[in-house]
C-alpha positions in Angstrom: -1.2 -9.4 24.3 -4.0 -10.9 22.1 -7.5 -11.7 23.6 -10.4 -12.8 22.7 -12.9 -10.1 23.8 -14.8 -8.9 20.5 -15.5 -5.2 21.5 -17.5 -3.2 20.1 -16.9 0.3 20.5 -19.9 3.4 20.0 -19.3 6.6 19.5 -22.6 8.1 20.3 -23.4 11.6 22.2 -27.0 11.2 22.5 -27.7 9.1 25.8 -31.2 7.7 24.3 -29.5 6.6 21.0 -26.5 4.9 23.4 -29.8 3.1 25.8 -31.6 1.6 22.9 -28.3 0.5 20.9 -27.1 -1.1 23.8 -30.2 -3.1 24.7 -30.9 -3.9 21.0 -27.3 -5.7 21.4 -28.4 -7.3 24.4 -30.6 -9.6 22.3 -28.1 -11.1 20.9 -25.5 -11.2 24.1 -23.0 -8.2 22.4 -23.8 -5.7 25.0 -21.0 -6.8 27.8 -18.5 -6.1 25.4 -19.1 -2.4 24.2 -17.2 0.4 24.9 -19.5 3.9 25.0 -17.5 6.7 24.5 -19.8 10.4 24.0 -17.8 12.5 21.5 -15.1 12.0 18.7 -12.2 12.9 21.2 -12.6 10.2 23.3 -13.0 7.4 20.6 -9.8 8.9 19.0 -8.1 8.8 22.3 -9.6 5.1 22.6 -8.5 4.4 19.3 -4.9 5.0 19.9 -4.8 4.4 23.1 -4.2 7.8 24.9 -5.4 9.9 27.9 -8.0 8.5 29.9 -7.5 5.4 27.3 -3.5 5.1 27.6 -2.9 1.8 29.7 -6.3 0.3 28.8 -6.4 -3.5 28.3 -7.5 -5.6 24.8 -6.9 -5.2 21.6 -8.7 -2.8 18.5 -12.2 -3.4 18.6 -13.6 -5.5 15.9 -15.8 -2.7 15.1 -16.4 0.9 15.7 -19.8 2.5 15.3 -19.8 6.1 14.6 -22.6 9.4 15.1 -21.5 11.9 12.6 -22.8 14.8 14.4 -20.6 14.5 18.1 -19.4 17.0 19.8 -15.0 18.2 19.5 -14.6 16.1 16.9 -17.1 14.8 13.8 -17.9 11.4 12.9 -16.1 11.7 9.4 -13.3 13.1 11.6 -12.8 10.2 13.5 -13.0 7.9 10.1 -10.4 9.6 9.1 -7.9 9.3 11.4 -8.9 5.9 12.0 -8.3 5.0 8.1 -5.2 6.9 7.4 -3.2 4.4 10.5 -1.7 0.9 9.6 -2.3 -1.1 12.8 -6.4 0.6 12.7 -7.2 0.6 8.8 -8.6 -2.9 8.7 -11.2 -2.0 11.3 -14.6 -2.5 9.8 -16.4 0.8 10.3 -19.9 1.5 10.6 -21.9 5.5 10.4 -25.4 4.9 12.4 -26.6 8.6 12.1 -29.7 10.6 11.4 -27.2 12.5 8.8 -29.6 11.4 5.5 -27.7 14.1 3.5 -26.0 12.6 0.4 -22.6 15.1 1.0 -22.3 13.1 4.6 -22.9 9.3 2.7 -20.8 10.2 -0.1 -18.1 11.5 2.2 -18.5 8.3 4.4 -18.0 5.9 1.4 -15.1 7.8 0.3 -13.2 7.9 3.5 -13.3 4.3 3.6 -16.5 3.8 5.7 -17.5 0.1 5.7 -21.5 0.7 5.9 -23.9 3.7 6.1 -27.1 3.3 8.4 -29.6 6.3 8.9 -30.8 5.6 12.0 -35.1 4.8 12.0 -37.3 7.5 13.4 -39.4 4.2 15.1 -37.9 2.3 18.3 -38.6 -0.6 16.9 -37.0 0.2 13.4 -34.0 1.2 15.5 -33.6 -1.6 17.4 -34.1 -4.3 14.6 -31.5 -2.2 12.2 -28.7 -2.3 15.2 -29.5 -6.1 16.2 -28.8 -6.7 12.6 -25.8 -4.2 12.4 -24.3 -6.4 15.7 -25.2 -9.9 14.5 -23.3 -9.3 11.6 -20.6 -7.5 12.4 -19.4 -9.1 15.5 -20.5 -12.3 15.1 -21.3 -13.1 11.1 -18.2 -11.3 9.8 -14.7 -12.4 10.2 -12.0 -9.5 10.9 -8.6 -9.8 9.6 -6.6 -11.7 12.4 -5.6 -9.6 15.0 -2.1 -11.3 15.5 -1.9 -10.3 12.0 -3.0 -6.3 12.4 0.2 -5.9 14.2 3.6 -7.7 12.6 6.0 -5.8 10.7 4.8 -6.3 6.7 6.9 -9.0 4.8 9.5 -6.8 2.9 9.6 -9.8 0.2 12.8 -10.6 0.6 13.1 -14.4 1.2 14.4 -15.4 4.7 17.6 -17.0 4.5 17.1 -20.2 7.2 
């Protein structure tokens, strides 16, 4: 079933980070559509659809946002799982953390992550670097098409009708 709901889903375990990222969205209408989960479990079990998440509706979101430092399982964790499947690879990935240390960006980058963003000591910093996080990436940027994400590759051999 393809839709056209452009979720956005945040992995964040700090309530007051999840409040102002949510309202910074709001600006530009992308708030309805975000899915909060509070540790890496739960965005690996929203991810690929199990537990809590096993008969929920839509399709991948068009972008996850990631905390490195959550509680069960890690940020960089959650990348990679997220990288390593077929049908989730193409998901444009974004780390908004107060990790500044170059071992976590480096990591990031290598693991496939799409953007780094330290998130700004300021409220107002904060709120105009996720506003511009969200205008791009759900509403600038074009993800692969989702009908797309989920056929079979083309083995290359011609078809024969």
């Amino acid at each position: 079933m393809i839709t056209n709901v452009r979720r956005i889903l945040l992995a964040e375990d700090d309530s007051r980070d999840v409040e102002l990222i949510i309202s910074a969205l709001a600006e530009y209408n992308l708030a309805n559509d975000v899915m909060t989960v509070s540790d890496g479990a739960q965005a690996l079990d929203y991810l690929f659809r199990r537990g809590a998440f096993r008969d929920r509706a839509g399709d991948c979101p068009i972008i996850v946002v990631l905390d490195i430092k959550m509680p069960k399982v890690d940020g960089l964790e959650v990348l990679r799982q997220l990288k390593l499947d077929d049908k989730l690879k193409t998901i444009p990935v974004v780390m908004l953390t107060s990790s500044g240390e170059e071992r976590d960006m480096v990591r990031s980058y290598q693991m496939g992550v799409n953007a780094y963003v330290v998130k700004p000591v300021g409220f107002q910093q904060f709120a105009e670097a996720v506003k511009e996080l969200g205008l791009f990436w759900a509403v600038i940027n074009s993800p692969p098409p989702v009908s797309r994400w989920l056929e079979p590759q083309n083995s290359g051999v011609p078809d024969s009708h």
